[in-house]
BAVODREN-216224 format. One record per residue: x, y, z of N, C-alpha, C, CB in turn; residue in three letters. Coordinates in steps of 0.05 Angstrom, whole numbers, plus 32768, in hexadecimal, padded with zeros to 4 digits. Glycine has a CB too. Layout:
BEGIN
XYZXYZXYZXYZALA ...
This chain:
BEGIN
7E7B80A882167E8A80BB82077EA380AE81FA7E9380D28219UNK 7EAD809782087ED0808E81FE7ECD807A81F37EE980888214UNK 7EA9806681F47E9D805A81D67EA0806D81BB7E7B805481DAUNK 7E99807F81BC7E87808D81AD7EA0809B819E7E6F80A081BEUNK 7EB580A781AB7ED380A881A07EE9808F818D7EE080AB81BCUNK 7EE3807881A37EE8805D81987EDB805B81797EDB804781AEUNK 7EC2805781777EB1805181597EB9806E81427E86804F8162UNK 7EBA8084814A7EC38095813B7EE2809281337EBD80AD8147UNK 7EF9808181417F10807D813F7F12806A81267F1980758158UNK 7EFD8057813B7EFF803381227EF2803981057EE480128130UNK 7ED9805681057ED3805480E87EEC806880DC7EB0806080E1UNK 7EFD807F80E47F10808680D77F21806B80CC7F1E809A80E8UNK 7F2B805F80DA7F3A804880DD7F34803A80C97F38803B80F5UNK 7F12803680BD7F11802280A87F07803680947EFE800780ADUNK 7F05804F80907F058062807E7F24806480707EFB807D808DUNK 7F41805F80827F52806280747F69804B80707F588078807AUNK 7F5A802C80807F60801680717F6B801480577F4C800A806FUNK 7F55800C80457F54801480257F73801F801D7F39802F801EUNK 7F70803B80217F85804980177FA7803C80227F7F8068801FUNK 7FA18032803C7FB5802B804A7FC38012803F7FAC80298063UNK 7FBB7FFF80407FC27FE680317FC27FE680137FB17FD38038UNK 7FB27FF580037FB07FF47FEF7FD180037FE37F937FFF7FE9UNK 7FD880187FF97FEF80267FEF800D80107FF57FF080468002UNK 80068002800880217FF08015801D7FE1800580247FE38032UNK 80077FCE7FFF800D7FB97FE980177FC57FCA7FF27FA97FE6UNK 800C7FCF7FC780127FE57FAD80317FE47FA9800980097FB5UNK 803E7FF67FBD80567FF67FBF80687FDE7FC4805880067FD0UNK 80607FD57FD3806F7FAB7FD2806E7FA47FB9805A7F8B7FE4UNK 805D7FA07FB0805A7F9D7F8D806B7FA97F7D80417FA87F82UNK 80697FC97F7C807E7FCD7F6380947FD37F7680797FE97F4AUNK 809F7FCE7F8F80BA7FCA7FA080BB7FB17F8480B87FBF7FCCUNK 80B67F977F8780BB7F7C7F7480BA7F897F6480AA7F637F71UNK 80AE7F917F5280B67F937F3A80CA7FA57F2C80A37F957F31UNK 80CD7FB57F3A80EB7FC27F3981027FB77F3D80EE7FD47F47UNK 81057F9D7F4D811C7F8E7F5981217F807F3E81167F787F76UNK 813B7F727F3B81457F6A7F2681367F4C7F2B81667F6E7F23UNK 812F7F417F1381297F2A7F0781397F0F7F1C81347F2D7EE5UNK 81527F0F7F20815C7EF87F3281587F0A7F4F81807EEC7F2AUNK 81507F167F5781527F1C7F7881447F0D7F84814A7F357F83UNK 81367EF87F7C81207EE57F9681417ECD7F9B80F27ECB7F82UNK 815B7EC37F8781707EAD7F98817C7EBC7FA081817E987F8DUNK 817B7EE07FAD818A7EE97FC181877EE47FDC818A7EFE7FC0UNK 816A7EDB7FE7815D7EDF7FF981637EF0801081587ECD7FFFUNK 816C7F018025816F7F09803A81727F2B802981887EF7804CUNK 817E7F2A801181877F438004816C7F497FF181A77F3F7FF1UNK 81627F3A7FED814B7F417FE481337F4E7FEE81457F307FDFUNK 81337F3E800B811A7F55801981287F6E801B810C7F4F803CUNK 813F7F6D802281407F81802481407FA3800981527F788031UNK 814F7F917FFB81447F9D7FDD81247FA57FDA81497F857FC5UNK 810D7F917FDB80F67F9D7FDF80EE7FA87FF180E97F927FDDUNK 80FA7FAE801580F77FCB802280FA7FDC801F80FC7FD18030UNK 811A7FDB800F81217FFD8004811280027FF0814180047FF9UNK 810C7FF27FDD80F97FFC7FC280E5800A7FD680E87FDF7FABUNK 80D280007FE280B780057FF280B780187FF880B07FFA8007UNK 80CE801C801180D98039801C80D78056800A80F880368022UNK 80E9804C7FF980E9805E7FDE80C9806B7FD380F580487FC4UNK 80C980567FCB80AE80647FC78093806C7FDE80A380517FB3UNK 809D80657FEE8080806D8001808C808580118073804F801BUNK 80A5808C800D80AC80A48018809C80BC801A80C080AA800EUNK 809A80CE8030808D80E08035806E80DA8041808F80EE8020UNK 805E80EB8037804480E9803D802E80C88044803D80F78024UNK 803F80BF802B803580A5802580348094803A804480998012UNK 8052809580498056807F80668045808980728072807C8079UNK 803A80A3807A802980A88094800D809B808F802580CA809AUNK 8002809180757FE7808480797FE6807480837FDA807D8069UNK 7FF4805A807C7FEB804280917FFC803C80B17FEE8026807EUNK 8012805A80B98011805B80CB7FF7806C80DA8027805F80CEUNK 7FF5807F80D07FD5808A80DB7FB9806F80E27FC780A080BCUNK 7FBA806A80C57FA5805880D07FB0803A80E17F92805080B4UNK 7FCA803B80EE7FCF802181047FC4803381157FF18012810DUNK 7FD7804F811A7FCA805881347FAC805D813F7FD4806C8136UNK 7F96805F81277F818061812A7F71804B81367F7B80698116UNK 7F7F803481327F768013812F7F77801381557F967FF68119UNK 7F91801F81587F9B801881767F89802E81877FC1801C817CUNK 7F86804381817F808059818E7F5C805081967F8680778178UNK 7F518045817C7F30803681807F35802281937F2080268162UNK 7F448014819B7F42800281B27F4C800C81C67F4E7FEA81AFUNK 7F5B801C81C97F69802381E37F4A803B81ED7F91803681DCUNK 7F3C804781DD7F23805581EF7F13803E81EE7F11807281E2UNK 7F0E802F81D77EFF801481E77EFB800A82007F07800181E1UNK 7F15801182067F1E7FFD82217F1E8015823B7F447FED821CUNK 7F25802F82367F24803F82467EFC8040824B7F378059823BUNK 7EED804482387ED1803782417EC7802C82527EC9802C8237UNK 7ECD8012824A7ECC7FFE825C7EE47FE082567EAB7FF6825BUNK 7EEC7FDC82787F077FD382727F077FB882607F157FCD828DUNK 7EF67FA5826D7EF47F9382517EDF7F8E823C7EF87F7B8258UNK 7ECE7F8C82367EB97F9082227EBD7FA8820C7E9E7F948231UNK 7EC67FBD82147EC47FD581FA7EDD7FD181EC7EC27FF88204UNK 7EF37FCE81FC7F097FC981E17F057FAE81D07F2B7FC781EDUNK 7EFB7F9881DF7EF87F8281D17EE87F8981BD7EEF7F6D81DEUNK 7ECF7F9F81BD7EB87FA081B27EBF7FB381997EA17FAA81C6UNK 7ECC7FBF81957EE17FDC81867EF57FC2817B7EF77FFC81A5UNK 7EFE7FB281887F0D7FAC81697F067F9781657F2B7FAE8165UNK 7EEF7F8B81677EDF7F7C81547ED27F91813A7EC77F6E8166UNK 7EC77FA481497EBF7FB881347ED07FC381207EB77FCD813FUNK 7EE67FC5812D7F047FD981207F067FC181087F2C7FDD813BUNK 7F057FA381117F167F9381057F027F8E80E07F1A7F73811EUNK 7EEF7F8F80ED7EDB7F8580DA7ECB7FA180C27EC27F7680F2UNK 7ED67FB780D47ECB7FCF80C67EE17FC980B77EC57FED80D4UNK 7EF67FCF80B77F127FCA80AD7F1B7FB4808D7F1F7FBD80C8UNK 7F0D7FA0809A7F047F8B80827EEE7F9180687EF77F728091UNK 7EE17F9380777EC87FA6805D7ECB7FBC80597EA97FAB8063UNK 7ED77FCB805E7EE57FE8804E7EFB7FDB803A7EF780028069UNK 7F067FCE80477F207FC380327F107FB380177F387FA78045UNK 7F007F9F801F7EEE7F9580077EDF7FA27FF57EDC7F85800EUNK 7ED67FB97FFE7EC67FC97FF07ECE7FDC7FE57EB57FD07FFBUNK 7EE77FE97FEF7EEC80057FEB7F0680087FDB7EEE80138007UNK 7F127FF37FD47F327FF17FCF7F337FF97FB07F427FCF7FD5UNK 7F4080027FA97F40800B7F8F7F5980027F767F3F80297F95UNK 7F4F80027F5F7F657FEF7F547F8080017F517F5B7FE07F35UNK 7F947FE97F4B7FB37FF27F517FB580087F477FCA7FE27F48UNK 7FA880157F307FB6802A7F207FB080467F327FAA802B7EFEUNK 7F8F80407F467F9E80617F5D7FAD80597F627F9580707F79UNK 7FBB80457F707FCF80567F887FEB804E7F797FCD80477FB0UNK 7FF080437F618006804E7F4A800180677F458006803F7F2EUNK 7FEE80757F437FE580947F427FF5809B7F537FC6809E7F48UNK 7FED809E7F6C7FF980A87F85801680A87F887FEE809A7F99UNK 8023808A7F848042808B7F88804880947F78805380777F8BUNK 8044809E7F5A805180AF7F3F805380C87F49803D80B07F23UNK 803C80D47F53803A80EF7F5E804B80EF7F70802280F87F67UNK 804A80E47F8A806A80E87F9B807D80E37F88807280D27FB6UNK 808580D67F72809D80D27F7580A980EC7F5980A380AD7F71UNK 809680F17F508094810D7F3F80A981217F4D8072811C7F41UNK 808F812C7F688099813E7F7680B881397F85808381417F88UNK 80BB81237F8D80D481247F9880EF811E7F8880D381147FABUNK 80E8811C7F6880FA81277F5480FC81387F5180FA81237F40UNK 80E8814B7F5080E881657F4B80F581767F6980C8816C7F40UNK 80FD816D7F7A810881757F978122816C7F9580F981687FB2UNK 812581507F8A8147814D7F8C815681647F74815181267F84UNK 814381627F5A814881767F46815581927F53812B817D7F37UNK 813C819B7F61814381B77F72815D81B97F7D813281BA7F8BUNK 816D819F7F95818181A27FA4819281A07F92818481947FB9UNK 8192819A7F7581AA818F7F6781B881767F6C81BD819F7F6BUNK 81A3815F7F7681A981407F7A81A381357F5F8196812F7F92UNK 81B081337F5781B9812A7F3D81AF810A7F3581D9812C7F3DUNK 81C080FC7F4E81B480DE7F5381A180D87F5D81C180CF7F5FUNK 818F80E97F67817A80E57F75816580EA7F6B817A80EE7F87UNK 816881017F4F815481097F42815380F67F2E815681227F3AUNK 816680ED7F1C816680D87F10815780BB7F10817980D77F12UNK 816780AE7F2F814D809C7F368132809E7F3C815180917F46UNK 813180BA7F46810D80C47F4A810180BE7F24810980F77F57UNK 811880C57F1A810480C97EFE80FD80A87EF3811980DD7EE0UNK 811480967EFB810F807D7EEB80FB806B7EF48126806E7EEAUNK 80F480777F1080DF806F7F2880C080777F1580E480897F4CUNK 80CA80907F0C80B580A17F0280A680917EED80BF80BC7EF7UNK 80C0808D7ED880BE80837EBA80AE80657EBE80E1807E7EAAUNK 80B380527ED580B0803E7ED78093803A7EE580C780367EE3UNK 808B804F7EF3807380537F00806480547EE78070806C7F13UNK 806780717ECF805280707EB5804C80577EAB805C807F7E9CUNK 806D804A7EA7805C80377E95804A80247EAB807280227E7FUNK 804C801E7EBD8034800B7ECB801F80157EC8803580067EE7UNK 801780367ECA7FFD803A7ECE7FF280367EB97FF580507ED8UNK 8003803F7EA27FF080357E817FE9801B7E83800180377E61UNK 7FFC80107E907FF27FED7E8C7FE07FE67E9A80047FD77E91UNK 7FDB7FE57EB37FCF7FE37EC57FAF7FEF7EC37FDF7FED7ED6UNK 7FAD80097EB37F98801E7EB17F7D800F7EAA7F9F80367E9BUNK 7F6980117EBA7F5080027EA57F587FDB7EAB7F5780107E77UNK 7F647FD57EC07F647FBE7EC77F4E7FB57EDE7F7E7FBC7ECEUNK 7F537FC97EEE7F3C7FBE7F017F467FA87F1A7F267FAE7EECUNK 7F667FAB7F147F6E7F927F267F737FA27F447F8E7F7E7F18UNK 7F737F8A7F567F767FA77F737F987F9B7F787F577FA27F9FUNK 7FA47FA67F827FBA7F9D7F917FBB7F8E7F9D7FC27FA77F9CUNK 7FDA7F787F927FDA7F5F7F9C7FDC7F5D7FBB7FEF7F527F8FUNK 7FCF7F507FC87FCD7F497FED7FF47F387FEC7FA47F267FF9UNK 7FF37F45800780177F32800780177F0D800480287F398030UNK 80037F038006800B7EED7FF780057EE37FD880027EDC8004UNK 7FF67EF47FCD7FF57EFB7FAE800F7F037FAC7FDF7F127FA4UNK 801C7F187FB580337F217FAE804B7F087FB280367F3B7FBFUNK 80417EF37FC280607EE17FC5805C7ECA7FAA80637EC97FEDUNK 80487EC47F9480427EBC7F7F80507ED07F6480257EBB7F82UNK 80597EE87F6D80647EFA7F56807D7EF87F5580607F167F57UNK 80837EF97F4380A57EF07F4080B07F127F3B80AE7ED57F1CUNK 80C97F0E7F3A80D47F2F7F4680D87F387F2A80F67F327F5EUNK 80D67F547F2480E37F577F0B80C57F557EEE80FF7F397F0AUNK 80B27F477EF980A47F477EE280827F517EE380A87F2A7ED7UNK 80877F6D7ED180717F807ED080557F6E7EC780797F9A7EBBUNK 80587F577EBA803A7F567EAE802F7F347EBF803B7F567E82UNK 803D7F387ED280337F1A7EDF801F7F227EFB80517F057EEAUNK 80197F397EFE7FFA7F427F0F7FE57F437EED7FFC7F6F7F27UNK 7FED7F4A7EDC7FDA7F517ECA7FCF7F3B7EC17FE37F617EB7UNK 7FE77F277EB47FDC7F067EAF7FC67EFF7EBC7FEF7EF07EB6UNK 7FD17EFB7ED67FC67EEB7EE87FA87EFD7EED7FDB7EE67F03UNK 7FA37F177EF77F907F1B7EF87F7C7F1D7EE87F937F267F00UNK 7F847F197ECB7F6C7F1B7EB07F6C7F027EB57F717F267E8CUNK 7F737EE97EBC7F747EC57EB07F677ECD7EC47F8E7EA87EADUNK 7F627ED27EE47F527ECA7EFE7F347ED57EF47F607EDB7F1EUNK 7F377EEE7EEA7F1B7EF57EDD7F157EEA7ECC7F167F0B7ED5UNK 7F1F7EDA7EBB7F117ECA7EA27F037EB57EB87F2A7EB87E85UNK 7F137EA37EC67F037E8F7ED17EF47E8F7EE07F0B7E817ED9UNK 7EEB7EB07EE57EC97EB37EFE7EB97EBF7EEB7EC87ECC7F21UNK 
């Protein structure tokens, strides 16, 4: 029975992979590209500049995916193991690990959903600071907003997936069309 819980955990778990990473990298990405052009010779002020960008935008709903799917990751090994003490958790997150990988290869979708997705939060929570009368808050929701459109037009009909965090340490901060370069030149040469 606490197999059988376990494998229903690990396939949720690689059912919402995909969305999970696809949304964090997403957001690391235009975190950079929102940062000003010299923020990589700040260093120490810089990450941190690209956490608050991140934050920002993954606020609300958004953070709970790929904390949901950690807890799912942990929850498939911990009945693994309540199963049997050593063989089923080992056995669950070999499964977890690898279901996880081929959902991500197969299933990931290019950058412009989940630029979809952060536009839509960040819509709504203009339209909420609007409501309280945050003035400064609605403002930057909008330039968040303005800055989200134009990526998705650009981006739209690319086909590129979101840069993995060491793709992302190759992007220089500040500049919108250096995933696009690079990913049409990588597709010319296959």
């Amino acid at each position: 029975m606490y197999l059988l819980i376990a494998i229903g955990l690990a396939l949720a778990y690689a059912i919402l992979k995909p969305l999970s990473d696809g949304l964090l990298d997403t957001s690391k990405w235009v975190a950079k590209l929102f940062a000003p052009a010299d923020a990589d010779s700040h260093g120490s002020s810089a990450t941190r500049l690209l956490l608050l960008g991140q934050a920002a935008l993954m606020d609300g709903w958004l953070s709970n995916v790929p904390f949901i799917t950690t807890i799912l990751f942990f929850l498939s090994i911990i009945f693994g193991f309540v199963h049997n003490w050593w063989w089923g958790g080992i056995l669950v997150f070999f499964v977890s690990v690898n279901l996880g990988v081929l959902a991500k290869l197969v299933w990931t979708r290019p950058v412009s959903h989940y630029l979809h997705f952060l536009h839509h939060k960040m819509v709504n929570r203009a339209a909420d600071y609007k409501a309280k009368n945050d003035l400064e808050r609605s403002n930057a929701c909008e330039l968040y907003c303005s800055h989200l459109q134009r990526m998705i037009v650009l981006y739209q009909g690319s086909g590129l997936r979101p840069p993995t965090p060491k793709q992302l340490n190759a992007i220089p901060y500040g500049d919108l069309y250096a995933w696009l370069n690079r990913g049409t030149s990588e597709r010319r040469l296959t």
